[in-house]
C-alpha positions as CSV (number, residue, x, y, z in Angstrom):
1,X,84.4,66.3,-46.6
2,X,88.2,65.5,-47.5
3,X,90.0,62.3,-46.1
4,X,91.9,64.1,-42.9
5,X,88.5,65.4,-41.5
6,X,86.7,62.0,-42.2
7,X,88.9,60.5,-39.9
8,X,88.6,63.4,-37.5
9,X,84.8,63.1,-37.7
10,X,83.4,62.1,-33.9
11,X,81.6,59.2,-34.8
12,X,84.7,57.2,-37.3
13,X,87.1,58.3,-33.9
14,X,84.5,56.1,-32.2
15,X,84.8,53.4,-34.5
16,X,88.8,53.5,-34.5
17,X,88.5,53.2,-30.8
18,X,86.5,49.7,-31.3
19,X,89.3,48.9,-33.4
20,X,91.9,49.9,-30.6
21,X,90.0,48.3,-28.1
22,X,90.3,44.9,-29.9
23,X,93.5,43.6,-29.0
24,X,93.3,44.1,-25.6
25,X,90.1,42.7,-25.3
26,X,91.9,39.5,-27.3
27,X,94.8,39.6,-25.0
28,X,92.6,39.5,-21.3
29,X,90.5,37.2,-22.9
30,X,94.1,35.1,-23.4
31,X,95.3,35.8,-20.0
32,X,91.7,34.6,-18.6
33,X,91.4,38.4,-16.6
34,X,87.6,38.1,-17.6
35,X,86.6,41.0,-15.4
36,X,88.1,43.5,-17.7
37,X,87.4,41.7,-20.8
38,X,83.7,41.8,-20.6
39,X,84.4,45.4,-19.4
40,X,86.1,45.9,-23.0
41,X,83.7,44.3,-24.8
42,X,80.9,47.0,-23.2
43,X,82.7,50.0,-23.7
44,X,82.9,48.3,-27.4
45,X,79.8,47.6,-27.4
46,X,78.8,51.3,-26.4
47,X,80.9,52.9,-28.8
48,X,79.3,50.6,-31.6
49,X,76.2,52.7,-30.1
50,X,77.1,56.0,-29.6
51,X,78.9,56.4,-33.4
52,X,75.9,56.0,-35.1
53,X,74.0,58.0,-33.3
54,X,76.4,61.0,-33.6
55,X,76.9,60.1,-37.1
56,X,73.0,61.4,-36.8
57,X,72.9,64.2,-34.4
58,X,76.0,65.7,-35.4
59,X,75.3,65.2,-39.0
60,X,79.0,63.6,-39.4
61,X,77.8,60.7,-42.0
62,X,80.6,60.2,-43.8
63,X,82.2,57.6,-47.1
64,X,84.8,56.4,-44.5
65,X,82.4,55.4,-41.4
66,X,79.7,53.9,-43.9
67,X,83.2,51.5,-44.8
68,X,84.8,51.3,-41.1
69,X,81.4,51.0,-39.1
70,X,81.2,47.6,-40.1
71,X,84.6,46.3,-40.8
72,X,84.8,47.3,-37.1
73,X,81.8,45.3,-36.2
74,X,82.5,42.1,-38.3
75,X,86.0,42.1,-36.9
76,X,85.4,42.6,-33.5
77,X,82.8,39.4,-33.3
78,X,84.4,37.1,-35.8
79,X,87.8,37.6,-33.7
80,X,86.2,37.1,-30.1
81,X,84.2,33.5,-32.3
82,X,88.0,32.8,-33.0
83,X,88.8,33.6,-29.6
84,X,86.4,32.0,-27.4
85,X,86.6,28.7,-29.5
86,X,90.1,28.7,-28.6
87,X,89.6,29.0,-24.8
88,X,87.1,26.5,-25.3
89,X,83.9,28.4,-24.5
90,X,82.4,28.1,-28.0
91,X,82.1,24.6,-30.0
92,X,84.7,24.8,-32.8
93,X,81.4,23.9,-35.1
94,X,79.6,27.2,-34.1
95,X,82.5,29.0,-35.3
96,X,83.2,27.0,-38.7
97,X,79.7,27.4,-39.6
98,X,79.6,31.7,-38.8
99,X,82.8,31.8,-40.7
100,X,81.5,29.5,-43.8
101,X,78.4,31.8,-43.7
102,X,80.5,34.7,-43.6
103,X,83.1,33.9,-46.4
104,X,80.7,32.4,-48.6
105,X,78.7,36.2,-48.4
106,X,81.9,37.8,-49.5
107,X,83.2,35.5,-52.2
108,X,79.5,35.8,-53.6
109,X,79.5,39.6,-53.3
110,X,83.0,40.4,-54.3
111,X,82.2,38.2,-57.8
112,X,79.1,40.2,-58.2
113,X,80.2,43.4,-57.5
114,X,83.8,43.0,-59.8
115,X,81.4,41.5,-62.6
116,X,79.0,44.7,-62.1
117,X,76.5,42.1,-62.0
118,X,74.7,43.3,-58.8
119,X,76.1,46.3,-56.6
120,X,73.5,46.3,-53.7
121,X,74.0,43.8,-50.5
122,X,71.8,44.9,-48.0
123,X,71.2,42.7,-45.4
124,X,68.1,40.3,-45.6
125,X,65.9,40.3,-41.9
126,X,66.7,36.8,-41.2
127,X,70.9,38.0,-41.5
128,X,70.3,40.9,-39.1
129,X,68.3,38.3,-36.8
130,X,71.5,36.2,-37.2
131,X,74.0,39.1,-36.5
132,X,71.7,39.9,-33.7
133,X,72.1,36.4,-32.0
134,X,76.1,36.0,-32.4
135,X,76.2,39.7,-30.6
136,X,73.9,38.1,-27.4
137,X,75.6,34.8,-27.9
138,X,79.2,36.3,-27.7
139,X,77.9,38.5,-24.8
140,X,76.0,35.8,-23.1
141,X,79.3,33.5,-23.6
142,X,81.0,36.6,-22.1
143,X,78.7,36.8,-19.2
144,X,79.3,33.5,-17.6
145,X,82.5,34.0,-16.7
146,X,82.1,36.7,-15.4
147,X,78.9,36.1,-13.6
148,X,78.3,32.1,-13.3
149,X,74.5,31.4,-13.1
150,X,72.8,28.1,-14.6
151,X,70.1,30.1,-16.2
152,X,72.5,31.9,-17.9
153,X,74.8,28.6,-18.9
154,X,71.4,27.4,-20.3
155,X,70.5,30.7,-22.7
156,X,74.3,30.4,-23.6
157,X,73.8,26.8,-25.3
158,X,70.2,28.0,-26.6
159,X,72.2,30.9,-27.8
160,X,75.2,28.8,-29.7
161,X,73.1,25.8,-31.0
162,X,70.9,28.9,-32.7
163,X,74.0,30.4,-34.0
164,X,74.8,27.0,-35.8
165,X,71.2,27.2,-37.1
166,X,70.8,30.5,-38.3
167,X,74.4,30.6,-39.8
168,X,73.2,28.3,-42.9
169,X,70.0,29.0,-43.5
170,X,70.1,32.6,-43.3
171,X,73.2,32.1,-45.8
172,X,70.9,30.2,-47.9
173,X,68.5,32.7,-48.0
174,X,71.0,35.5,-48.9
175,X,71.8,33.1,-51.7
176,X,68.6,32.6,-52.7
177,X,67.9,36.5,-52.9
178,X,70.9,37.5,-54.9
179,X,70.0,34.2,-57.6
180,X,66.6,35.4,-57.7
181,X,68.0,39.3,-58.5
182,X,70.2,38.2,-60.7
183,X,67.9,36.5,-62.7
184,X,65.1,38.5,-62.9
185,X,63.8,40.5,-65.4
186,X,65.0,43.8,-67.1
187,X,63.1,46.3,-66.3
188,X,61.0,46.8,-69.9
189,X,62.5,50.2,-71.2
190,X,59.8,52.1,-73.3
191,X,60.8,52.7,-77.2
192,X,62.2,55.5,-78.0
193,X,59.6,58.1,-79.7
């Protein structure tokens, strides 16, 4: 599939519309209009949705949505973590520790991957577990504004203090996977007859 029809593909439109979405969603979080924010962050949320699954059904997998898919998603929640620390809704320490997480992964992959070292990064379980819990934590952070409830304040701090748990270890653990890669073993190749 060339380039133009990549982008024209039904599921990377989706994906560019998460990416069009995101500055507004930055700019009524700003303005405190928290109504339509957390209305942003859902059609987001449901185009985040929707594109994979009509990357499926309409058999649109492409080279460009396997790259934009999750750029989208990593820049979506690392700017609201940016965001809602700023307005005060999530400790500053949350957010240092996602971002440490999150830049030490890259700095380790992009050495590996421009040394031809190691060239697959699949997410672990315990680092789908942790993108799992910044999505609810965001959306849970979102939530209380919108709809005030002390049950939901409570699963909000239960949310963030995992957040600043999960963020290290599960960056340990991706650490630990790539050393232990890295160092194993060729493969023994059989001689030559």
């Amino acid at each position: 599939m060339n380039a133009f029809r990549q982008f024209r593909a039904t599921p990377n439109l989706l994906t560019m519309l998460r990416l069009f979405i995101l500055p507004f969603l930055v700019i009524t979080i700003l303005d405190g209009h928290w109504g339509v924010a957390f209305a942003l962050l859902w059609l987001a949320g449901v185009s985040d949705g929707l594109d994979g699954l009509l990357a499926r059904w309409l058999q649109q997998r492409t080279t460009l949505g396997q790259y934009l898919d999750p750029i989208a998603d990593k820049l979506l929640l690392s700017t609201l973590f940016i965001v809602l620390t700023h307005v005060g809704l999530i400790p500053r320490y949350v957010t240092v520790l996602v971002f440490s997480r999150d830049l030490g992964i890259l700095l380790i992959a992009t050495l590996l991957f421009a040394t031809n070292t190691l060239r697959d990064f699949r997410p672990s379980l315990l680092g789908k577990v942790n993108t799992v819990v910044q999505i609810l934590g965001v959306l849970t952070v979102m939530t209380c504004q919108v709809i005030p409830r002390a049950g939901l304040t409570q699963l909000k701090s239960l949310l963030l203090w995992t957040i600043a748990v999960l963020a290290p270890v599960s960056a340990a653990e991706y650490a630990w996977i790539v050393f232990r890669r890295v160092h194993e073993p060729a493969a023994a190749v059989p001689p030559k007859a």
